[in-house]
C-alpha positions as CSV (number, residue, x, y, z in Angstrom):
1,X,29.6,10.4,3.4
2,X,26.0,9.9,3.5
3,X,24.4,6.4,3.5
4,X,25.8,2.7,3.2
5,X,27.7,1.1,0.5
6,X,25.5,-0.9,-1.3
7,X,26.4,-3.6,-4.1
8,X,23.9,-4.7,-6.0
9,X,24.5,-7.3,-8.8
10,X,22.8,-6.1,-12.3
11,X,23.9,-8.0,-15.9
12,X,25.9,-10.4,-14.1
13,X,28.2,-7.3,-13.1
14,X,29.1,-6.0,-9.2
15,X,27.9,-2.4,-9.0
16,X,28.9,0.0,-5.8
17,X,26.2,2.3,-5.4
18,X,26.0,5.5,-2.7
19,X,22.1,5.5,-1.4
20,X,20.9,9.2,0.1
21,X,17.7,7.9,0.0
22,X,15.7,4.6,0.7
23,X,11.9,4.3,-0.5
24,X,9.6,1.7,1.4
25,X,6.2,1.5,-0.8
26,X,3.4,-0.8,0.7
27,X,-0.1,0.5,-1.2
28,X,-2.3,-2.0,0.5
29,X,-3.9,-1.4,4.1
30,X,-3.8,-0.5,8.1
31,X,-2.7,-3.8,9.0
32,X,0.2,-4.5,6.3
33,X,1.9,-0.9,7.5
34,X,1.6,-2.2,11.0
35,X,3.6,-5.4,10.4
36,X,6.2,-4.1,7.9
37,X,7.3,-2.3,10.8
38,X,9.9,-4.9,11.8
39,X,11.6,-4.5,7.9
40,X,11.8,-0.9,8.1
41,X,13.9,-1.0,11.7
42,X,16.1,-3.8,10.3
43,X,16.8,-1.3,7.0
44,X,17.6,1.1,9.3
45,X,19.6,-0.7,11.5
46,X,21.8,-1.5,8.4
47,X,21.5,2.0,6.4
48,X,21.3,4.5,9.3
49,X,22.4,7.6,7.4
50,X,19.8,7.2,4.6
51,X,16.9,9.5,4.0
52,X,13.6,7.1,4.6
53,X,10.5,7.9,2.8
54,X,7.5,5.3,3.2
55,X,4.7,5.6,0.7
56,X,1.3,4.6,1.5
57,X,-2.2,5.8,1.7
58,X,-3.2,5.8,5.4
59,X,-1.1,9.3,6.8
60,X,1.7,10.4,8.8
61,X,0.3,9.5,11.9
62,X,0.4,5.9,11.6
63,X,4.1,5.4,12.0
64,X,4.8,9.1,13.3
65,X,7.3,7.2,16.4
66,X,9.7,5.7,14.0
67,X,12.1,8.4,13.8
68,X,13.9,9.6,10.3
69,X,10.4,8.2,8.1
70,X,9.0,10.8,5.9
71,X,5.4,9.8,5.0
72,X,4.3,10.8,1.0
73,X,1.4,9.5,-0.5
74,X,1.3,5.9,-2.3
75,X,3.5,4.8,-5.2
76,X,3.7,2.0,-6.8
77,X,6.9,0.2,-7.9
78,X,6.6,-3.8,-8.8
79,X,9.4,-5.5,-8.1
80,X,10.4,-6.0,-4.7
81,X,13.6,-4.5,-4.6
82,X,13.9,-1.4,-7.3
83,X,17.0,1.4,-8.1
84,X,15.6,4.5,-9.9
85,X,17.9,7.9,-10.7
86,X,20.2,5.7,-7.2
87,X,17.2,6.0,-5.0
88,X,16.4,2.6,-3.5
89,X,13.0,1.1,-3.5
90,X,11.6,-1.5,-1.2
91,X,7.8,-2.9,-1.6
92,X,6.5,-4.7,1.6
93,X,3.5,-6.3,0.2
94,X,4.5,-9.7,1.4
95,X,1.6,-10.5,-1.7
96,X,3.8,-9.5,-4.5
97,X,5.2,-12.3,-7.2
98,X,8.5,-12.7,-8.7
99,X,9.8,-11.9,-12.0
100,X,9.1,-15.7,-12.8
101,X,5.6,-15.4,-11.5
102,X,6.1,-17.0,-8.1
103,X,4.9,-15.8,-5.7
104,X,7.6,-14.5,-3.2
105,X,6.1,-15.3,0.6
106,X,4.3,-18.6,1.2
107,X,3.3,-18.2,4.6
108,X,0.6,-15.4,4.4
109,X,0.6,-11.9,5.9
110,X,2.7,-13.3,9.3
111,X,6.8,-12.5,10.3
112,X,7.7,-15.5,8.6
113,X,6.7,-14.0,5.3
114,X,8.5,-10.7,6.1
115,X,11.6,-12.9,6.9
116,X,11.1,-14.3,3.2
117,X,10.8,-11.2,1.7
118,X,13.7,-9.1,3.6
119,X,15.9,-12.0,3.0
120,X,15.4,-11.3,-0.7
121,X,15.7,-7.9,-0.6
122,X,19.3,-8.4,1.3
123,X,20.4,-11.0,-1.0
124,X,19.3,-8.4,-3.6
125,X,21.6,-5.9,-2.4
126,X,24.4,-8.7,-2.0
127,X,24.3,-8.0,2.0
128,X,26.0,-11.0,3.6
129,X,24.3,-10.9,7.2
130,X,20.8,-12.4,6.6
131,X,18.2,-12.5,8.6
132,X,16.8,-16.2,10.3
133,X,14.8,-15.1,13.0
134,X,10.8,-14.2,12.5
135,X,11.2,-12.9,16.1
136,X,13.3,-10.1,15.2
137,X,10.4,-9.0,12.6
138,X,7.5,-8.5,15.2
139,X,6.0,-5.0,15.1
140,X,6.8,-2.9,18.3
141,X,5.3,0.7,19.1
142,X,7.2,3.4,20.8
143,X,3.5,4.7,22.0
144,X,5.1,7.5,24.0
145,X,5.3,9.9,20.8
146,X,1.3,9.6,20.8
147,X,-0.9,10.8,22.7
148,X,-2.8,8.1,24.9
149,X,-3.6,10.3,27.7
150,X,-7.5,9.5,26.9
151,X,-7.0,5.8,27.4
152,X,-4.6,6.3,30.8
153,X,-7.9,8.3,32.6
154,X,-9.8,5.4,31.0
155,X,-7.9,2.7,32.6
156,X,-7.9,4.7,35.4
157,X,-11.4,4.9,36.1
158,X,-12.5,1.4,35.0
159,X,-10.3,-1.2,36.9
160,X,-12.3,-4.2,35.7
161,X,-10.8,-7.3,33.5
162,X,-11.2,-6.3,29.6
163,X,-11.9,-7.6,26.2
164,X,-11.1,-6.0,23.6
165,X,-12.9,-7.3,20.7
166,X,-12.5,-5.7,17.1
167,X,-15.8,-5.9,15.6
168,X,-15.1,-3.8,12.0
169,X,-15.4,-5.5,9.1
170,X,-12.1,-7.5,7.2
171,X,-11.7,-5.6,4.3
172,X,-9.5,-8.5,2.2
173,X,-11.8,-11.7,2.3
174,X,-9.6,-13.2,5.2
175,X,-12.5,-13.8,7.8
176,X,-16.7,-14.3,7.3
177,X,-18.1,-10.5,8.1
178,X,-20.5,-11.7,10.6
179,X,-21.7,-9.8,14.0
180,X,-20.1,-9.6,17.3
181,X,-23.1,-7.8,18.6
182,X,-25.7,-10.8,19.3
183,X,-22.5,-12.3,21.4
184,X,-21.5,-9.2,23.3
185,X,-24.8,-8.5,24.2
186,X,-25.6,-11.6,25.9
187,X,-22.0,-12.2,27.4
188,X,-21.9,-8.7,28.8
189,X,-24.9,-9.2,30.9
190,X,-23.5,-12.5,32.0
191,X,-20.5,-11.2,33.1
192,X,-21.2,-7.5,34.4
193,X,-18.0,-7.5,36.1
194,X,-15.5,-7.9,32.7
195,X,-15.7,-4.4,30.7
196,X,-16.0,-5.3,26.8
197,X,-14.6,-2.6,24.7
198,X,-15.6,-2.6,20.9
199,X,-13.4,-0.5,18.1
200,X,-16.7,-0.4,15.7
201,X,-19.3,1.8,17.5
202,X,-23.0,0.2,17.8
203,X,-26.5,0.9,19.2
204,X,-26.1,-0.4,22.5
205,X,-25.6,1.3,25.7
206,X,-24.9,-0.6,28.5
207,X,-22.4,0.0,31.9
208,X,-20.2,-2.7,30.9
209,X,-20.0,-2.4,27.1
210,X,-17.3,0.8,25.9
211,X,-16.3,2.2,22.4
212,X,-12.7,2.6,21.4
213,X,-13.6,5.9,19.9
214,X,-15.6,7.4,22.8
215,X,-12.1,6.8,24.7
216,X,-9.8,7.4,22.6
217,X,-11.8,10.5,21.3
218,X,-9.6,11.5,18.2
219,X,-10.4,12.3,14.7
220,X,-8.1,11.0,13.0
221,X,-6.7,7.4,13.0
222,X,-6.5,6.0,16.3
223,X,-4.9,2.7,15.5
224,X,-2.0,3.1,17.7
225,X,-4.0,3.9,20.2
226,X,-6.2,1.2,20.2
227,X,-3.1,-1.0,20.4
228,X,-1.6,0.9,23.3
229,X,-5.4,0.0,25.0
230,X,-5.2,-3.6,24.3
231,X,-1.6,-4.4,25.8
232,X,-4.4,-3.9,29.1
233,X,-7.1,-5.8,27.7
234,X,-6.6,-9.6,29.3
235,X,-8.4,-11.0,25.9
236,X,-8.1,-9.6,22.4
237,X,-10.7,-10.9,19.8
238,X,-10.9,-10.4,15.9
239,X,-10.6,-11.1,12.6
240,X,-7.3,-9.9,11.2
241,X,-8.5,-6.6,10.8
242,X,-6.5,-3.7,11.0
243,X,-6.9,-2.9,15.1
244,X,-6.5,-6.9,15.4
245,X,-3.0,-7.0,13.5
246,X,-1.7,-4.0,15.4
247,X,-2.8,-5.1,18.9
248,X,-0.1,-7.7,17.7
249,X,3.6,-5.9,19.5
250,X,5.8,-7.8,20.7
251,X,5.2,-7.0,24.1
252,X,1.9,-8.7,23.8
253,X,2.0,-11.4,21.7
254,X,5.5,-12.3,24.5
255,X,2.8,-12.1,27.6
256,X,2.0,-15.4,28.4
257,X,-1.5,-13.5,30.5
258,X,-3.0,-12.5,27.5
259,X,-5.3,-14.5,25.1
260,X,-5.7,-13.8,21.4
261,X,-8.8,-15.0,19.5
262,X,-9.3,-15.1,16.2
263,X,-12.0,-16.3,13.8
264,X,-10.9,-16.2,10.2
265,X,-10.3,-18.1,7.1
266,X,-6.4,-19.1,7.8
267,X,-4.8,-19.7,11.2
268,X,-1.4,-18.3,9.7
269,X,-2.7,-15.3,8.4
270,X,-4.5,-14.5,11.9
271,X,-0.8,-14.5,13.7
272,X,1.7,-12.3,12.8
273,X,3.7,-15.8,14.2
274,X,3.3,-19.1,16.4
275,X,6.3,-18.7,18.2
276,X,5.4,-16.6,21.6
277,X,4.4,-17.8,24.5
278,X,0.4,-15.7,24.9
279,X,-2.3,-17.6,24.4
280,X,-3.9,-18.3,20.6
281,X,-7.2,-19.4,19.7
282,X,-8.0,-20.0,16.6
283,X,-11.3,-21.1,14.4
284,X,-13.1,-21.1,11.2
285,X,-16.3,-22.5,12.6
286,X,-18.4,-19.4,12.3
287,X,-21.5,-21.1,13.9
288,X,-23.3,-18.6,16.1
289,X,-23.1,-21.8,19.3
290,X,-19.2,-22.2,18.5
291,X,-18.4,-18.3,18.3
292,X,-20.6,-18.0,21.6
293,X,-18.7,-21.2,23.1
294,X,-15.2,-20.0,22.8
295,X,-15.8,-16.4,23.8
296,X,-17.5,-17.8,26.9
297,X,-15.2,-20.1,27.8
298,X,-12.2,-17.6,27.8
299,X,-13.9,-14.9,29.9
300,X,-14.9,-17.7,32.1
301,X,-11.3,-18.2,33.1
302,X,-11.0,-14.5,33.9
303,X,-13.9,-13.5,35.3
């Protein structure tokens, strides 16, 4: 027999359904594959002899350690939880709106949205065990099935403390576009011995100051990798941006070392959630003397 038994309630009427496969869709970006990454495990965990096929734009390599996912290129289904010729479809745009026009997830792109929207997508399917727990949705990486043997000789010849600061512009309005450049500049000559590491390259040559892609040195997208880099970055800066939402594992966001910083528009759409114990700093002053302030401040304490 291959996949669960599903019973989905259409017309008011029980229907037992035989799923061989189980569509995830998501057509928006980087940072919303990243965190759907908790709802596809928990699918699997309950389905495990399904065929999985995620649909999105941004290639195979972005969630090529989750074994049994077959990559295709976007579609786009509506409705959150969708049968078509007894294929199941799940859309994990935690954006999306409800047949009434409500909009399913209240909480903005964070676990607790995902909790919303898989407990839907359950109660869709008539499943009794429902999920309660954010925590079991936060994105975790197996980075052993890529190759991060780049950032290992990296680490391995630069032993100093480490920012990681994501510098590339938001692409969905969640944060002002402004510069990190003026900032770095100045803090890394203040402190030469902290090595700031930028995923957006720039003009600027200096001992101190490093480039995700001159370490990582790949051609194609090195997300994962970045991620696997800041787990040993002591403070991680952005804008929930793409490399800023995927520096967000579990491991990290549970390390009570680490410091997250974020400067953007909502404080609950900067954490994917509030409740781990590393450190979150948060702000929507985008003052050039408040950005400067808090960046200082936090590589005070570690430098």
């Amino acid at each position: 027999m291959v996949g669960d038994e599903l019973i989905v309630v259409l017309f008011g009427k029980k229907i037992y359904k035989m799923f061989k496969e189980i569509h995830i869709v998501n057509d928006w970006h980087n940072g919303d594959i990243h965190m759907s990454r908790g709802i596809i495990k928990n699918i699997m965990q309950r389905y495990p002899d399904a065929d999985y096929y995620y649909h999105h734009k941004h290639g195979k390599k972005l969630l090529q350690d989750i074994p049994g996912v077959y990559v295709e290129d976007s579609v786009s289904y509506p409705d959150i939880a969708t049968i078509i010729d007894d294929k199941l479809f799940i859309n994990t745009w935690v954006g999306q709106f409800l047949p009434n026009g409500k909009q399913l997830c209240s909480w903005g792109c964070n676990c607790n949205s995902n909790k919303e929207l898989l407990n839907h997508v359950l109660k869709f399917l008539n499943k009794k065990s429902i999920l309660a727990n954010e925590l079991d949705l936060i994105p975790s990486i197996d980075f052993s099935k890529f190759d991060v043997s780049n950032v290992d000789n990296f680490l391995k010849n630069n032993t100093n403390k480490k920012i990681l600061i994501c510098n590339g512009e938001t692409l969905s309005g969640q944060s002002y576009n402004f510069s990190f450049l003026p900032f770095v500049i100045n803090l890394a000559v203040k402190y030469e011995n902290i090595d700031f590491i930028l995923t957006q390259k720039e003009n600027v040559v200096k001992n101190n100051i490093f480039y995700t892609d001159d370490i990582i040195k790949q051609d194609r997208s090195d997300l994962n990798e970045i991620s696997y880099l800041s787990s040993f970055c002591q403070i991680v800066v952005g804008r929930a941006s793409g490399p800023f939402v995927c520096s967000q594992t579990y491991e990290s966001l549970t390390d009570p070392t680490k410091t997250f910083i974020a400067f953007s528009n909502k404080r609950f759409e900067s954490y994917l959630t509030e409740k781990t114990t590393c450190n979150k700093i948060w702000s929507n002053n985008y003052s050039s003397d408040n950005i400067f302030n808090i960046l200082d401040s936090e590589l005070h304490k570690i430098g």
